[in-house]
Structure formats: structure tokens, C-alpha cells
TORLO-538471 format. One line per 2 residues: number of its first residue (from 0); for each residue x, y, z of N, C-alpha, C. Coordinates in Angstrom, 2 decimals, always signed. Layout:
# residues N
NUM) X,Y,Z,X,Y,Z,X,Y,Z | ...
***
This chain:
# residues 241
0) +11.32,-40.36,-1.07,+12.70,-40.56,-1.52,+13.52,-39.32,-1.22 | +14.96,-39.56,-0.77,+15.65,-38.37,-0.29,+17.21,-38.60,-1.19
2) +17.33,-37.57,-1.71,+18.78,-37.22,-1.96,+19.72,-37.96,-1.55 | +20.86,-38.58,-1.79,+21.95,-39.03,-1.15,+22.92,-38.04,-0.59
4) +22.87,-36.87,-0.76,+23.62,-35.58,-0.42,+23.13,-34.90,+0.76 | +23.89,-34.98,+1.62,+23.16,-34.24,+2.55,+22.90,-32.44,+2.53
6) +23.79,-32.19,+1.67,+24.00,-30.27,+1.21,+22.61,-30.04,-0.05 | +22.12,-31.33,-0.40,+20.68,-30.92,-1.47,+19.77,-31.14,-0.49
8) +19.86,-31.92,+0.40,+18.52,-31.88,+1.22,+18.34,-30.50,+2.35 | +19.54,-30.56,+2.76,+19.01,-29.15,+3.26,+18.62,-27.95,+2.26
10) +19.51,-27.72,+0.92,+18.60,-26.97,+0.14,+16.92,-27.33,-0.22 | +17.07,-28.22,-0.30,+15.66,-28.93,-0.20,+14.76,-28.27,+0.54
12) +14.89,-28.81,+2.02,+14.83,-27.99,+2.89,+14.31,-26.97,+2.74 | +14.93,-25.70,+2.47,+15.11,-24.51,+2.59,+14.12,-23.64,+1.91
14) +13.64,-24.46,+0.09,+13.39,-23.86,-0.66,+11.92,-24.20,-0.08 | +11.50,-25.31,+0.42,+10.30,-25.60,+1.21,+9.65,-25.11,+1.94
16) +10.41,-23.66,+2.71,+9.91,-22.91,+3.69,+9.36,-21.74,+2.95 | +9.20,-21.54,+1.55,+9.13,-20.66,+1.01,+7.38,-20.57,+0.42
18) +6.80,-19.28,+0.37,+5.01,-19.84,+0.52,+5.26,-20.48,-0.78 | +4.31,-21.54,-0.88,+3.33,-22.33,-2.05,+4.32,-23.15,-2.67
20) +5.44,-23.30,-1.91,+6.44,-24.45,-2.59,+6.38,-25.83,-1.83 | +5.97,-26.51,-2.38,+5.76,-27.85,-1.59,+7.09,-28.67,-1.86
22) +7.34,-30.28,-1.41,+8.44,-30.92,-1.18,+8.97,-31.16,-2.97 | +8.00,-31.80,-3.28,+8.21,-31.80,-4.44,+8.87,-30.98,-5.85
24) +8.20,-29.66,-5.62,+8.73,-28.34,-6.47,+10.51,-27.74,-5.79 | +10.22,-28.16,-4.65,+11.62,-27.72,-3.58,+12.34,-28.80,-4.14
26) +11.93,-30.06,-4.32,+13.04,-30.80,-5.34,+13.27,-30.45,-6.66 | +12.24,-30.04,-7.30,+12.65,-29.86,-8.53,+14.07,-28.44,-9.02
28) +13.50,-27.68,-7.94,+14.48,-26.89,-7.73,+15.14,-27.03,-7.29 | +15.62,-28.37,-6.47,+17.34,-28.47,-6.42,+17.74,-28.71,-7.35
30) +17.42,-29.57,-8.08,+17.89,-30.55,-8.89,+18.25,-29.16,-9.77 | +17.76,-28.37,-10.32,+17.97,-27.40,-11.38,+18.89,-26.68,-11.30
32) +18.93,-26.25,-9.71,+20.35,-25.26,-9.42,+21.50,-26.11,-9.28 | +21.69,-27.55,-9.05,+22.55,-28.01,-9.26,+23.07,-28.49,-11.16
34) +22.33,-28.20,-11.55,+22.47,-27.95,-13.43,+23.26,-26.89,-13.52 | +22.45,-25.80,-12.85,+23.27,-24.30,-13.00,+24.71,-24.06,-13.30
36) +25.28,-23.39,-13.93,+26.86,-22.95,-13.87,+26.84,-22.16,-12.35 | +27.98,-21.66,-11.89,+28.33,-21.66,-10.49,+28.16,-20.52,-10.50
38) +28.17,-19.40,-11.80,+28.32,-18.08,-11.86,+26.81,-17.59,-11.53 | +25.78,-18.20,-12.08,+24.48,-17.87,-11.76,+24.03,-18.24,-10.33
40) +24.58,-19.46,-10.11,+24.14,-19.80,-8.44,+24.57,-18.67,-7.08 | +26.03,-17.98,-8.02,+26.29,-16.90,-6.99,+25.95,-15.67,-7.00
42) +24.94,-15.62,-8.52,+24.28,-14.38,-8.45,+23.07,-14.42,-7.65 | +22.54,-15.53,-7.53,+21.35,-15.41,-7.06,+21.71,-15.49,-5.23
44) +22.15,-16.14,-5.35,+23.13,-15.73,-3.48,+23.31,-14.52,-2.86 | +24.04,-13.24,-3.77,+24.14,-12.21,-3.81,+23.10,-11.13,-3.66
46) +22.27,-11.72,-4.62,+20.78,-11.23,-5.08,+20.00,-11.56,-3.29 | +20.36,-12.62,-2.99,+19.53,-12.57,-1.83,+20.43,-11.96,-0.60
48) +21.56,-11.88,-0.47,+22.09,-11.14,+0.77,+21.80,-9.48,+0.48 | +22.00,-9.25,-0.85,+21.72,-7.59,-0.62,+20.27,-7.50,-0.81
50) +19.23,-8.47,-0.46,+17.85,-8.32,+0.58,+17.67,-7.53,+1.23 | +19.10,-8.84,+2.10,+18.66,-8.55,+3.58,+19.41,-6.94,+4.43
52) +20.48,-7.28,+3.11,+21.46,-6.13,+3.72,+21.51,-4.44,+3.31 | +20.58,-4.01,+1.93,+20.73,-2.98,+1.84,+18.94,-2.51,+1.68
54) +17.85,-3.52,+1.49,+16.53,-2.78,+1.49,+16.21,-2.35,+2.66 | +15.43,-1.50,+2.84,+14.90,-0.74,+4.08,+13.36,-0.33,+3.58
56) +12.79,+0.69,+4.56,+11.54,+0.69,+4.48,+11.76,+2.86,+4.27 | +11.17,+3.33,+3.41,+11.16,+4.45,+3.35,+10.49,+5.07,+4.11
58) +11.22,+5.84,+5.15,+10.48,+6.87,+6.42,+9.07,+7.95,+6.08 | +9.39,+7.92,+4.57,+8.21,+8.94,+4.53,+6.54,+7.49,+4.07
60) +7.30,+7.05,+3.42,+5.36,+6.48,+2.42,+6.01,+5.36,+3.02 | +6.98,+4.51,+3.51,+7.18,+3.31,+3.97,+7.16,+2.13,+2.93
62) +7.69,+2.47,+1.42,+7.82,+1.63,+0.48,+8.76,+0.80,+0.67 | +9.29,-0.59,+0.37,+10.56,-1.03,+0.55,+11.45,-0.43,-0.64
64) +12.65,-0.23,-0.42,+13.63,+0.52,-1.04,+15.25,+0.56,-0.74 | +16.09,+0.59,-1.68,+17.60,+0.93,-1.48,+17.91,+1.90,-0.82
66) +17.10,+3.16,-0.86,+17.30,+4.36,-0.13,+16.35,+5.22,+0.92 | +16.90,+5.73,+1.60,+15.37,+6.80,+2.22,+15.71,+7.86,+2.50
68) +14.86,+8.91,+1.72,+13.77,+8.60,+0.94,+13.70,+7.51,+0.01 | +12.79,+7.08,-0.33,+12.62,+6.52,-1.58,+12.72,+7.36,-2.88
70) +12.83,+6.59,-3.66,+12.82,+7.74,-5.60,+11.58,+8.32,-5.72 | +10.56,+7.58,-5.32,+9.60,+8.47,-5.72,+9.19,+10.05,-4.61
72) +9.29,+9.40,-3.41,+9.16,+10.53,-2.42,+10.21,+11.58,-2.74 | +11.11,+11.41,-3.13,+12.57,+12.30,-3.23,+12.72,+13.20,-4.71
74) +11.96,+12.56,-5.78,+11.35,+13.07,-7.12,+11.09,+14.30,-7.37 | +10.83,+15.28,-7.64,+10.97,+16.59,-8.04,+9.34,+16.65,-8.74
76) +10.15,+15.52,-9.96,+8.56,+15.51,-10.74,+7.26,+14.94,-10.42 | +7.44,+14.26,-8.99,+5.89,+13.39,-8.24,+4.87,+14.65,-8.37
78) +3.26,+14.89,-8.47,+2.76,+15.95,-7.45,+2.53,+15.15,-5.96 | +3.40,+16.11,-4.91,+2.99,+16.08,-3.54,+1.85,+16.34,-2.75
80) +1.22,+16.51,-3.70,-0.33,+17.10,-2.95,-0.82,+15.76,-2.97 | -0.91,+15.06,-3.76,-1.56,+13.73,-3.82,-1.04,+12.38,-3.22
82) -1.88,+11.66,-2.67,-1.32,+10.74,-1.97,-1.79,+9.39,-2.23 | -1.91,+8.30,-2.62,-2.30,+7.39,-3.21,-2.32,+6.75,-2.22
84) -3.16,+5.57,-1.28,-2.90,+4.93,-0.27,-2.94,+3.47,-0.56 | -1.99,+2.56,-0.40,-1.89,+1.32,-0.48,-1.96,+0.21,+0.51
86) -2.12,-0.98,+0.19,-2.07,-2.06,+1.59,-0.52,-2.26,+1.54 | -0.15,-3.05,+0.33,+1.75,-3.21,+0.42,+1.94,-2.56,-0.56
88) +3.74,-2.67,-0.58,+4.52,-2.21,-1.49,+4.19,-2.82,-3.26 | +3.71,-4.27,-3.46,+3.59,-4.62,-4.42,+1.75,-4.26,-5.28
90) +1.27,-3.40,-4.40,-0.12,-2.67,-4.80,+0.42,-1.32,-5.44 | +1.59,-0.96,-4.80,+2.26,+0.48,-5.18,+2.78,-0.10,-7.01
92) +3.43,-1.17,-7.17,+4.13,-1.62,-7.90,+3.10,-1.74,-9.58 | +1.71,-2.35,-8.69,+1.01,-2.43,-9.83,+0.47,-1.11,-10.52
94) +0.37,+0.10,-9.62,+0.18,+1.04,-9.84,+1.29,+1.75,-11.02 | +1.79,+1.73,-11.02,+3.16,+2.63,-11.47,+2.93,+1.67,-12.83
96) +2.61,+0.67,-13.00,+2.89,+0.00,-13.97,+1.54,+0.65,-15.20 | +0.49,+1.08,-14.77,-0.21,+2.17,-15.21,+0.36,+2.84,-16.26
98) +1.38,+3.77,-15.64,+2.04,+4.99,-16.27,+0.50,+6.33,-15.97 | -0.10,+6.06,-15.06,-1.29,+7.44,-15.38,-1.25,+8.40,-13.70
100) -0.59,+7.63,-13.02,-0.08,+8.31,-11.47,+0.85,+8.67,-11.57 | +0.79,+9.87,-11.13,+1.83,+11.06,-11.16,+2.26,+11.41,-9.39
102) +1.59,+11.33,-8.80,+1.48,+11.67,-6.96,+2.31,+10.27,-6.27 | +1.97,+11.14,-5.30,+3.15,+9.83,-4.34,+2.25,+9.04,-3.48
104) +3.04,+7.86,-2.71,+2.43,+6.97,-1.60,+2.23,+6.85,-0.32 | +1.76,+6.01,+0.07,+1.69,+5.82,+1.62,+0.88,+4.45,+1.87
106) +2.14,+3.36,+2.43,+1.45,+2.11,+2.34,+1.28,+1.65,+3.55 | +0.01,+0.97,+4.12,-0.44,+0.75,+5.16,+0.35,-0.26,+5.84
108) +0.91,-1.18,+5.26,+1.04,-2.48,+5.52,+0.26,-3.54,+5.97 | -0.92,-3.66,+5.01,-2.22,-4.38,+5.35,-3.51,-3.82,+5.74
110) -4.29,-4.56,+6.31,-5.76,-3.94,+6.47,-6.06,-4.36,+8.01 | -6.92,-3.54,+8.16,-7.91,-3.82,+9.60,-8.93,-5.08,+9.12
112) -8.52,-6.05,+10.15,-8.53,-7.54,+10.11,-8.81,-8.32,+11.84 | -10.27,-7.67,+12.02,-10.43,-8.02,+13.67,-10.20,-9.32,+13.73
114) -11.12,-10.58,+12.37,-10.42,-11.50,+12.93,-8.97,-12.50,+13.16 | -8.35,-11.67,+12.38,-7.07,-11.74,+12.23,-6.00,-11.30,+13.29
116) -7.23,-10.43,+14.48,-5.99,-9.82,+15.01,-5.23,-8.07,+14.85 | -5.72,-7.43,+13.41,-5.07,-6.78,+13.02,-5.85,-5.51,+13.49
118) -5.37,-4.75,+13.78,-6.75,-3.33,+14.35,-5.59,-1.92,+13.43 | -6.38,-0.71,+14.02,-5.70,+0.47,+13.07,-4.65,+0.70,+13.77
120) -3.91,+0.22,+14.98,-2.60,+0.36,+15.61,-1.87,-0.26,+14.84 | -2.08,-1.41,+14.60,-1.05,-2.42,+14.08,-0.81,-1.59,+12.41
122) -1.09,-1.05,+11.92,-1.28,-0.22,+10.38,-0.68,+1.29,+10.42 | -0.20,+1.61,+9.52,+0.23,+3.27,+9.55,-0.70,+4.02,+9.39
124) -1.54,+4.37,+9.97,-2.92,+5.23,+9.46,-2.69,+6.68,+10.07 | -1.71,+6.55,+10.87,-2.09,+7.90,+12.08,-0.39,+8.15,+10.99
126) +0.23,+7.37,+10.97,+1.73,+7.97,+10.24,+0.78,+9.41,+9.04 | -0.05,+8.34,+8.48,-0.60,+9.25,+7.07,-1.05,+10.33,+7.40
128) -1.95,+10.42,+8.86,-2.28,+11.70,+9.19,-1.45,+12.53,+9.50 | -0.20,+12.61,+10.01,+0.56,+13.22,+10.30,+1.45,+13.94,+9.01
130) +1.38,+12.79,+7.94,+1.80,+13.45,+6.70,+1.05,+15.02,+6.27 | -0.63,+14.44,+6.31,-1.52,+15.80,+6.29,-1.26,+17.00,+7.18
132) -1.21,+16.54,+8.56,-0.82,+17.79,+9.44,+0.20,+16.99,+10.58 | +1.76,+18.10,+10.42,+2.36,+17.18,+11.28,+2.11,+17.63,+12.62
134) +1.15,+18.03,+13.66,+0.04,+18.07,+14.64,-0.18,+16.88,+14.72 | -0.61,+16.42,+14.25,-1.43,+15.32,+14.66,-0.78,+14.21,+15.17
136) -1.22,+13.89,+16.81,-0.28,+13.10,+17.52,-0.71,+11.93,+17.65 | +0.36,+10.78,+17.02,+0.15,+9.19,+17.26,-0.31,+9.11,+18.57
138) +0.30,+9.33,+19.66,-0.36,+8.83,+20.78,-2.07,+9.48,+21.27 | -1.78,+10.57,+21.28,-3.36,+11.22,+21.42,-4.33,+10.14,+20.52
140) -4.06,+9.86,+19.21,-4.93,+9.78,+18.49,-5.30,+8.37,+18.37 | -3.92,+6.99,+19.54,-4.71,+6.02,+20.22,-5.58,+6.08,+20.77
142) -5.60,+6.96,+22.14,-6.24,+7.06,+23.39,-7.49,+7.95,+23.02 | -7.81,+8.47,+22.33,-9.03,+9.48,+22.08,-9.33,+9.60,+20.08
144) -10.60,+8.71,+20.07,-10.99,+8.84,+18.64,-11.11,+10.62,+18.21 | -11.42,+11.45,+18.92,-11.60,+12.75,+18.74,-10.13,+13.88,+18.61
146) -8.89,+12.37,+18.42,-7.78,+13.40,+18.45,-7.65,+14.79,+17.39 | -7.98,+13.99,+15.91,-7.61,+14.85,+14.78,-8.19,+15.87,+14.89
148) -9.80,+16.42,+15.65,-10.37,+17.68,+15.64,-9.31,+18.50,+16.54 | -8.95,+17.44,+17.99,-7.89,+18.58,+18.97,-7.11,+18.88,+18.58
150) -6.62,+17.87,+17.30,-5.34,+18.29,+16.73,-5.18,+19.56,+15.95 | -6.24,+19.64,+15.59,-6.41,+21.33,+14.84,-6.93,+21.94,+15.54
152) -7.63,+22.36,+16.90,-8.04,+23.13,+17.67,-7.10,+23.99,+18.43 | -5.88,+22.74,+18.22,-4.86,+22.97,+19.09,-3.94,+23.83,+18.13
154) -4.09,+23.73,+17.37,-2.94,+24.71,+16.32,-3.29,+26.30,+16.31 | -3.71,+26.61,+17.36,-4.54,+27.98,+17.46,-5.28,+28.92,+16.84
156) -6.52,+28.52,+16.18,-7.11,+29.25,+15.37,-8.86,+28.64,+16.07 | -10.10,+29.57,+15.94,-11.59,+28.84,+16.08,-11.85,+27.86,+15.34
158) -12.92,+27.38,+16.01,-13.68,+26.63,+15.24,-12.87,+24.66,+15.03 | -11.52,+24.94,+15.42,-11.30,+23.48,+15.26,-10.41,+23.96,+14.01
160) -10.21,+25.23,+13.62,-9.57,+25.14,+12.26,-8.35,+25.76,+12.46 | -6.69,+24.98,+12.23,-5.70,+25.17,+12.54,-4.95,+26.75,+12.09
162) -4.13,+26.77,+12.54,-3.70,+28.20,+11.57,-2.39,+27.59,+10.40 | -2.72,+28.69,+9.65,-2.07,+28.72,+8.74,-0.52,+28.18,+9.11
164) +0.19,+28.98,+9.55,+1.24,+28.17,+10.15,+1.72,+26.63,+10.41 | +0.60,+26.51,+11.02,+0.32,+25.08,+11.88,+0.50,+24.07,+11.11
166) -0.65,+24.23,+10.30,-0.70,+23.72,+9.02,-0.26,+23.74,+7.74 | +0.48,+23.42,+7.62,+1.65,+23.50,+6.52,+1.24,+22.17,+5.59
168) +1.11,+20.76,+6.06,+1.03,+19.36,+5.68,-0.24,+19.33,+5.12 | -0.89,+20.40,+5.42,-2.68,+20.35,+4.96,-2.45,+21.52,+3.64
170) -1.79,+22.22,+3.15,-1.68,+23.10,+2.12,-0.64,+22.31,+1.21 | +0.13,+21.33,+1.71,+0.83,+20.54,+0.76,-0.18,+19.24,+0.10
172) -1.35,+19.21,+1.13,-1.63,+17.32,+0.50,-3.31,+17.79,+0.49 | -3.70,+18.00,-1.14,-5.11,+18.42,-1.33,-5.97,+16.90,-1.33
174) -5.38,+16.13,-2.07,-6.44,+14.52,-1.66,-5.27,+13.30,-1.40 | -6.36,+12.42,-1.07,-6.00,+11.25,-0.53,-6.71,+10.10,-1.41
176) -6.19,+9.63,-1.74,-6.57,+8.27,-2.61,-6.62,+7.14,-1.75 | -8.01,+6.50,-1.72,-8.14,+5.28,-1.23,-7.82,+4.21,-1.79
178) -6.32,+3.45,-2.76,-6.46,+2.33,-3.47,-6.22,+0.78,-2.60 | -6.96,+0.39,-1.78,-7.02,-0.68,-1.09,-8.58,-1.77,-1.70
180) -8.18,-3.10,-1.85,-8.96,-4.16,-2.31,-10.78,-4.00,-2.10 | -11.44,-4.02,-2.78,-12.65,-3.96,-2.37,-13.13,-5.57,-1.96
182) -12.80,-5.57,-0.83,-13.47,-6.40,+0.09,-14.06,-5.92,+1.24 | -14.28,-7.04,+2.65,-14.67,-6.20,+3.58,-13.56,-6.07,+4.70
184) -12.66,-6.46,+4.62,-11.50,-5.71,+5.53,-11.17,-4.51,+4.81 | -11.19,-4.33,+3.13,-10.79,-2.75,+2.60,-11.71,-2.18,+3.04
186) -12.70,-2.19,+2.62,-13.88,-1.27,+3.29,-14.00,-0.70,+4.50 | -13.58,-1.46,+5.28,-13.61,-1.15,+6.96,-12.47,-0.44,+6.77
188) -11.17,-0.65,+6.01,-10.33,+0.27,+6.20,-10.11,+1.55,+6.01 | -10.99,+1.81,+4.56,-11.58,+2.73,+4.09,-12.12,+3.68,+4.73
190) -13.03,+3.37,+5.17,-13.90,+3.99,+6.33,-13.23,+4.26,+7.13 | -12.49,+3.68,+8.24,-11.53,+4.44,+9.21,-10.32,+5.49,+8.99
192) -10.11,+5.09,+7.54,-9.22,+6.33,+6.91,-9.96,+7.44,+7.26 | -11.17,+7.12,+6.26,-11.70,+8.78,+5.62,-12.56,+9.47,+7.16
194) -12.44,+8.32,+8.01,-13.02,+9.23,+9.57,-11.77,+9.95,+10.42 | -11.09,+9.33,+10.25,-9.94,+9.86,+10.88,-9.73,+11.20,+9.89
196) -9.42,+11.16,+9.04,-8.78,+12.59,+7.93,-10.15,+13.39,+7.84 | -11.37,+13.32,+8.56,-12.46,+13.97,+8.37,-12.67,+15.33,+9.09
198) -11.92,+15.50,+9.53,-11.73,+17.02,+10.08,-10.21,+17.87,+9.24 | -9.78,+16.91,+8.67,-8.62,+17.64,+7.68,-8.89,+18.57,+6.63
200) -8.61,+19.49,+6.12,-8.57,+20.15,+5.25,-8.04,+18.98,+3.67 | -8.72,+18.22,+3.42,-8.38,+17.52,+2.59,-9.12,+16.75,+1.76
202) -9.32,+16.05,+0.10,-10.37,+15.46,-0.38,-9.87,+13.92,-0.18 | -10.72,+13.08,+0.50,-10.71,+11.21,+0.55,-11.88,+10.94,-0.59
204) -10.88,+10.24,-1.59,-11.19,+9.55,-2.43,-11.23,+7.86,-2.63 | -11.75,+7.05,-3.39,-11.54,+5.92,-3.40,-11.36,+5.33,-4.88
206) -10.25,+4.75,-4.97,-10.58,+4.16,-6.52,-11.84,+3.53,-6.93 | -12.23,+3.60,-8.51,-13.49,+3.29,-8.83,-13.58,+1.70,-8.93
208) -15.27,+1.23,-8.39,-14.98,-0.20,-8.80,-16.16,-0.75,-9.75 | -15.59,-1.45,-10.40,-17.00,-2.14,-11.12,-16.36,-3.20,-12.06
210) -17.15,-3.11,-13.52,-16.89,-4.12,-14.18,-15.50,-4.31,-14.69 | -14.59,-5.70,-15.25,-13.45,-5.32,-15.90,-13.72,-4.95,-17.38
212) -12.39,-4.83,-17.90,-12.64,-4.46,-19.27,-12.57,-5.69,-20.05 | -13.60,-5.89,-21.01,-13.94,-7.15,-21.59,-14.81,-8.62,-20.81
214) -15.35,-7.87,-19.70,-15.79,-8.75,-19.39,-17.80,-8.47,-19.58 | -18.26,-9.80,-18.89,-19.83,-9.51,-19.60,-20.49,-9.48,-18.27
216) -21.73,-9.09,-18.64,-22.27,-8.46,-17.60,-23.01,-9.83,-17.10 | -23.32,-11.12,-17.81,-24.34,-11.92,-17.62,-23.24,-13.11,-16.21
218) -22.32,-13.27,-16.51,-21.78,-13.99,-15.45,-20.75,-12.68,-14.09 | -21.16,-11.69,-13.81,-20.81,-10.89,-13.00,-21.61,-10.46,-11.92
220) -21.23,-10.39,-10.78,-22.29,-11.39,-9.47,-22.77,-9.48,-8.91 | -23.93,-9.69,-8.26,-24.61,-8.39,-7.84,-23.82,-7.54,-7.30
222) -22.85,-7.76,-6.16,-22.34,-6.30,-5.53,-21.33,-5.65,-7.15 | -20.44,-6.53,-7.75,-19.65,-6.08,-8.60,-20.60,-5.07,-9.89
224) -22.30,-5.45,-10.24,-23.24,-4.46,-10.87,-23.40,-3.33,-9.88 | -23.78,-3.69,-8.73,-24.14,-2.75,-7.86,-23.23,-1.34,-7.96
226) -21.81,-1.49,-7.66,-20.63,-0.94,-7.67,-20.35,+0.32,-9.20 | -20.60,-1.31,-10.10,-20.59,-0.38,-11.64,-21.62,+0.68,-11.66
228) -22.33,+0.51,-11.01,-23.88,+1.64,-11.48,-23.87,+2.44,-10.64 | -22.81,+2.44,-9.58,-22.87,+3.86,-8.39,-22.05,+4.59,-9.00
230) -20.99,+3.65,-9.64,-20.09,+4.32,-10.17,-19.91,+4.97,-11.40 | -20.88,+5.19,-12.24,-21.33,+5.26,-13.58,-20.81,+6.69,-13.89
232) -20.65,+6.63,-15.31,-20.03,+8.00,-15.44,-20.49,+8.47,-17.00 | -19.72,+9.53,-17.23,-20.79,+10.06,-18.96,-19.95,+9.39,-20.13
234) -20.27,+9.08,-21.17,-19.98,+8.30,-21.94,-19.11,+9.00,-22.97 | -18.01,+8.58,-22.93,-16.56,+9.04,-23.92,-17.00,+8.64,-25.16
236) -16.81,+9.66,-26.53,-16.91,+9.57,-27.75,-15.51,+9.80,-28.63 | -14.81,+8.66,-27.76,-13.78,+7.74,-28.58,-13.45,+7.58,-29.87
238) -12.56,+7.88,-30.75,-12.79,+7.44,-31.91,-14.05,+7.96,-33.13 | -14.41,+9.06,-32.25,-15.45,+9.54,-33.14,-14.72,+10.40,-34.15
240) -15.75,+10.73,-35.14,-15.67,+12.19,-36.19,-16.25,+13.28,-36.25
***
């Protein structure tokens, strides 16, 4: 059954192209915005042109944002040494909602995904290295897995170890936080992070994984025990006297 209006069916339409909205829900939501007073229908109009027209992508951590820098990169009170690494902007989002991160970002825009197509070109990985030392050259570091050592060999000092000078991005950024999904595209991503930044003057970390809170150990499947017990730690006396 279709609308007699031809201006609801193309909203119809429209709202249909949107993920996980099927024909049905795309009707229900016409029908609703045509309930609406006119004042809300043009907020949400609004709401969607300054989308398209004033977000951007922040040059430094590549968050979406009104400005660039972004607030947090531009912050006074972030610590800069720390770098939290994300897949998107809405992994950054859940973070902050914490309140226990204090350091700033750097979001990949997804994961290394061979069968998908997706490899470490298609991802900001070499952007991040460059955050660490700005040496370190995107293109070199396509064409030759061994860039990041030349990249500090090349900053003139032995041994592969840059000079002081050189390195400026490596005395600003002491670790790197791995917070990407524990699956096996994170993992692989993981891993190509912490090989690439492995000649950096820098600590690669990974968020911890294991059990949730409140949950039981009897319906929680082997790698998620496995995980908890690598990850095990000394026992907080909470609430004690």
C-alpha cells in the first residue's frame, strides 16, 4: 500500500535508504513527521544541513568535528603524551563517556579487513606514526616495511636512534593505547600498529580484555577466560577497614 501523496512517498523513500530502516518503519516515520508542528520538522532539516555543511574531520586525531583542531586536540588540559587509538569517532565517544581518559586521539577509520578489501593504506596508521615522529614518511613507509627504522636512522644520530632534535613527536607522545574491538580484524590491527611504532621511542599498549562486570563465569566462552587470566591483576581491598 502506498500513500496517496506523492511528497510522503518520496519521504518514504528517503528515510528507507537509511541503515536498518525498512519500508515499513520509513512509513511509520512519515506518518509521524507529518503529526509534527512545522517548527520541529525545520529543526530537524537544519540539524541535517549543518551535517553536511559545517562538520569536518580534525587534521590532527581525525575526529568528526565543528572545528580543526578539534576541542580535545586544542585543550590545554588533555595529556599529549598519550594517545588513545580508535577504529571511529563513535569508539572515541564511548570513551569520554568514562570520565577516566585524560589523553587525546587518533582514529583509524576502521580496521585491516583483507576480506573486505581493507589493508593498512586504506587506514591512518602511518598519519599516527608521524604524530610520534614527524620523520616518518607516508610514502617510504608504503613501499618499504623497514621505513620507521630509516626513519630514525635518518634523523642523524647511530644505531637507528634519531637525534634529539629530530625527534621532537617522540619526547611529546610516551604511549600509545591500543583501544580497537577484540576480534580478529582488531588483532591484526593491533599487531601492525605495535610493528610499525616498534622502533619508536614509545610504550604500545592495549586495552584490557576479559570478563564483564556482573557477569558469570559458567556461560562465558574460552578465549573471553583465556583473556581474563592473561590479564589478571592483584586484588583491590575496596571498602575495607
Amino acid at each position: 500500500m502506498q500513500f496517496t501523496s506523492e511528497s510522503v512517498e518520496a519521504l518514504v523513500e528517503q528515510f528507507s535508504k537509511l541503515p536498518t530502516i525498512g519500508t515499513k518503519t520509513a512509513r511509520r516515520l512519515a506518518n509521524y513527521v507529518l503529526k509534527m508542528p512545522r517548527e520541529e520538522v525545520e529543526a530537524i532539516s537544519d540539524a541535517l544541513m549543518a551535517v553536511k555543511e559545517r562538520v569536518q574531520r580534525c587534521s590532527t586525531c581525525f575526529v568528526v568535528a565543528d572545528e580543526d583542531p578539534c576541542p580535545i586536540c586544542r585543550s590545554e588540559k588533555r595529556d599529549h603524551s598519550t594517545i588513545c587509538v580508535v577504529e571511529e569517532s563513535s569508539d572515541l565517544l564511548a570513551i569520554e563517556r568514562t570520565g577516566e581518559y585524560r589523553g587525546v586521539y587518533h582514529v583509524l577509520g576502521g580496521v585491516i579487513s583483507p576480506l573486505d578489501g581493507v589493508g593498512p593504506d586504506d587506514l591512518r596508521v602511518h598519519e599516527l606514526a608521524s604524530r610520534i615522529d614527524p620523520s616518518f614518511s607516508d610514502t617510504a613507509a608504503e613501499d618499504d616495511p623497514n621505513a620507521a627504522s630509516e626513519a630514525k636512522a635518518s634523523a642523524g644520530s647511530p644505531n637507528g636512534v634519531a637525534s634529539e632534535e629530530a625527534t621532537e613527536g617522540d619526547a611529546q607522545v610516551d604511549e600509545v593505547i591500543l583501544a580497537v574491538n577484540p576480534n580478529v580484524e582488531g588483532d591484526t590491527t593491533a599487531y601492525y600498529i605495535s610493528q610499525l611504532l616498534e622502533p619508536f621511542d614509545v610504550q604500545v599498549t592495549r586495552i584490557a580484555r576479559g570478563l564483564p562486570i556482573g557477569g558469570d563465569l559458567e556461560y562465558a566462552d574460552e578465549a573471553t577466560l583465556s583473556r581474563a587470566l592473561e590479564g589478571r591483576g592483584g586484588v583491590e581491598d575496596e571498602g575495607s577497614t
